[in-house]
Structures are given as structure tokens and as C-alpha cells.
N, C-alpha and C positions, 0 to 999 in steps of 0.2 A: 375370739376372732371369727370373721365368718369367712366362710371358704365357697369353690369354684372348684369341682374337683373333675376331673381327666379319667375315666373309669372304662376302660379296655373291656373290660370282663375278664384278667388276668389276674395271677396271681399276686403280682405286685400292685396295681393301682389299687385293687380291691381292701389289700392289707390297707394300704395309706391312707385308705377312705374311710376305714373303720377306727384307724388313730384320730384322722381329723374329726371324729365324732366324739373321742372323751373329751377333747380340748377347743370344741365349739361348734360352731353351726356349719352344715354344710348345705348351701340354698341351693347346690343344681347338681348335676352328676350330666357333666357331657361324653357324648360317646359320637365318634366318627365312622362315616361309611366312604368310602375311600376306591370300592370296587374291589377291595383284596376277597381273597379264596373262601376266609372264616365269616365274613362278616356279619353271617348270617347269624351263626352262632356265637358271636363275640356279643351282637345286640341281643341276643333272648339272655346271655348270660350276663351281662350287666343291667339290663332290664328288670332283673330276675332280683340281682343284688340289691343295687338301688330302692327296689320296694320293699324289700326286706331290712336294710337300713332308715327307711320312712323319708328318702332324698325323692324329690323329684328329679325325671331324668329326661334326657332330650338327646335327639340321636339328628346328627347334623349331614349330609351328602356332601361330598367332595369329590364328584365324579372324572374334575378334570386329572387327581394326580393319577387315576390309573392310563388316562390318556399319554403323559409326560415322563413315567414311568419305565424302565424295563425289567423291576420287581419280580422276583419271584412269587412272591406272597399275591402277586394279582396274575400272574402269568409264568408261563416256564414252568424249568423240576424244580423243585424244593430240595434242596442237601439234605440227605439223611446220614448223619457223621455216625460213626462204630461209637459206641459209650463210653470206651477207655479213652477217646479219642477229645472225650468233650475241655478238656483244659489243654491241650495241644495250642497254642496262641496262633502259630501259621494255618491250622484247619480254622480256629476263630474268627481270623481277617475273613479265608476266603468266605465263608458261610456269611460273615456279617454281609461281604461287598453284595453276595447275591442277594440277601433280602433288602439291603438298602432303600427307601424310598426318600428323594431330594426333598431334604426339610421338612422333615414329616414334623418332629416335635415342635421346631420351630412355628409352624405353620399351625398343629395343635394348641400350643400355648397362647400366638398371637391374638387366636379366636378366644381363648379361654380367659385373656385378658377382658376384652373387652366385655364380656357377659359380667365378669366381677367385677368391674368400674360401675357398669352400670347398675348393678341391682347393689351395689354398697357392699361388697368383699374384697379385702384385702390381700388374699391369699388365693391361690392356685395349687391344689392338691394333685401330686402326679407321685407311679410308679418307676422312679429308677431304680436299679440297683446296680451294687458292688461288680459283680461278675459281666452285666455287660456294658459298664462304663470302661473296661479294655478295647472292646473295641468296636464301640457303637458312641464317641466323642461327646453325641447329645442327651447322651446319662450321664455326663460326669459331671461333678462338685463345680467345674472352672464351667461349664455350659450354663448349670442353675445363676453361678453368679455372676457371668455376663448378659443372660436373659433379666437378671434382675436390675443389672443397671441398666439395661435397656429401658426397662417397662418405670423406670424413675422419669425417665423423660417422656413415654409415650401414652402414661398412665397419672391421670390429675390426682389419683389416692395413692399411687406408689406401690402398685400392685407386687405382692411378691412371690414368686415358686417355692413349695417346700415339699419334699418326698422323704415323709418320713421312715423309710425303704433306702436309701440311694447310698448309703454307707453300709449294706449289712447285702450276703448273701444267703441265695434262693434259699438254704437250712435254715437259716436266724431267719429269715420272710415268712415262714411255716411256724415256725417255733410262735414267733409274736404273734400272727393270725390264730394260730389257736391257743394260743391266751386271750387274744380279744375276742372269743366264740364267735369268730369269723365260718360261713359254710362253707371248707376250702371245696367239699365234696361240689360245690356250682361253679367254681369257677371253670374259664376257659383258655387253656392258654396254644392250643396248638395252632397252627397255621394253615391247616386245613378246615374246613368245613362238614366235613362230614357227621354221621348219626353220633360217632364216637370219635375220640381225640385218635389219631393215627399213630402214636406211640413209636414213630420212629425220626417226626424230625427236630431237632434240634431243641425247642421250647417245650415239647412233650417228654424229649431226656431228661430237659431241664429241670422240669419239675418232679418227674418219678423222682429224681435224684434227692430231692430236695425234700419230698413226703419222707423218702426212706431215713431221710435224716446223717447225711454225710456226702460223702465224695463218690462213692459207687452205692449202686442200686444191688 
């Protein structure tokens, strides 16, 4: 099956993009710029990926949502939760509310449709996963498959979402990425921008957590 795949430069799309390569073609690797904090380094590190997977890749501007936005990830402090703190589900909401951005994925995948109707894919490659499908609504199982019957009407090949990431947490996203000699050491997952990943907010936890290979670091 050919695929359309969603490539953050994070740890999870990256995993899914490297699944969607035992089990078929992946014709594009899109990447968003959106005005958030990382962007810079979200694009060098999917850039980075994608060539190294042999996808071409294409990095799209979407300058209006930092306009419509009051995101942290493009503006404001960033949460930096305490570690023990990271499965707290009331610390979860509030960190999720701040970084929120109105329909991001929805607004990602709509575009990512139409690239795979038209070059003749079936599928849409994206990183969800287990842990922020609590409380992030547009990672979970019921999103994937109401965006699917969505894209049955809006999509003349019946385009459909599959993250093969979206059931398993950030430890099993590590595990299968280095079974698929995926380079976790490129990815990008923090929300800042800077030379080095900031190692204190929230997606930088998430991952140390996740290399270590369990619940704490």
C-alpha cells in the first residue's frame, strides 16, 4: 500500500514512518511550520529522517495558526512538570490545555489527505500514541476513526489514517524503533527550539523516560 506520511521529526511519527516502510511505499514525508518555538529544529530533524529513509519530504507554512493561537509551543511559558509528576492526569489536562493548538491534527491530516488522493495513496502515516491519547482527544483510536469515515466521503480513493504507534506507549515506541534500526539518537521531540533539547518540558520527560526504558528515569 502506498502511503502519505505526517513526520514531526519526533519520536513517534518517525517510528510509524519507518513501520510504513516494511509494509509499502511511502511517496512523501510532510512536515508543518506552523510558527511554533521548535520549528526550526523539528524541520532539520525530519529532513534529516526522511533522507535517511530515501522519502522525499516537503515542509508546508501554516503561518495563520500561530496568529489564531494562544499556544504555548508558539508563544508564552512552556510547563515544565516535576517527573514524578508525569502520569498525574490533573497535571496532564492542565499541560495538555496549554500547549493545545485549535485542530491542529485535524487540519494536518486534511492536507495530508489530499496529497494522497492525489499522487494515488491510500493511507496517511501519523504518530499517535497510548499515553497522549488521555488527554490530547486527537490521538485517540475514536479520532483516527472518525477522521476515517470522514475522508470516505471527502476522499474519491477512500483515503485512510493508520499510526502504527497509537496503541502502544513512548517505552514500546523505543523498543520497536530500535528493532527497526530506526536513528532515535536524530530525533526531535522537545518544544523548544534550541541548540539542545531543554530536558525539562514535558516531551523531553517524555522521552528520557521512554529511552530509559520504563516509568521513571
Amino acid at each position: 500500500m502506498k502511503s502519505v506520511a505526517l513526520l514531526s521529526g519526533g519520536l513517534d511519527s518517525t517510528v510509524s514512518l519507518a513501520q510504513a516502510l516494511r509494509e509499502g511505499e511511502v511517496l512523501l514525508a510532510l512536515t508543518f511550520d506552523y510558527g511554533q518555538k521548535a520549528a526550526r529544529r523539528e524541520i532539520a530533524a525530519a529532513a534529516r529522517l526522511a533522507a535517511h529513509f530515501g522519502v522525499p519530504h516537503r515542509v508546508l507554512e501554516l503561518p495563520f495558526l500561530a496568529e489564531v493561537t494562544g499556544t504555548a509551543l508558539v508563544r508564552g511559558q512552556v510547563p515544565e512538570p516535576a517527573r514524578e509528576a508525569l502520569d498525574d492526569p490533573v497535571l496532564a489536562r492542565a499541560t495538555a490545555a496549554a500547549v493545545w493548538v485549535p485542530n491542529r491534527n485535524g487540519l494536518f491530516l486534511n492536507i495530508a489527505a489530499c496529497f494522497a488522493e492525489s499522487l494515488g495513496a491510500g493511507r496517511i502515516i501519523t504518530g499517535f500514541n497510548r499515553e497522549e491519547a488521555a488527554t490530547f482527544p486527537d490521538n485517540s483510536p475514536g479520532y483516527v476513526a472518525a477522521a476515517n469515515a470522514a475522508f470516505a466521503f471527502s476522499t474519491a480513493n477512500g483515503v485512510k489514517v493508520l499510526s502504527y504507534t497509537q496503541r502502544l506507549a513512548k517505552p514500546e515506541i523505543v523498543q520497536l524503533g530500535r528493532r527497526l534500526g530506526v536513528p532515535l539518537q536524530w530525533v526531535w521531540s522537545c518544544y523548544h527550539g534550541g541548540e539542545t533539547p531543554c530536558g525539562r518540558c514535558e516531551s523531553c520527560l517524555r522521552l528520557q523516560r521512554a529511552l530509559a526504558g520504563g516509568e521513571t528515569v
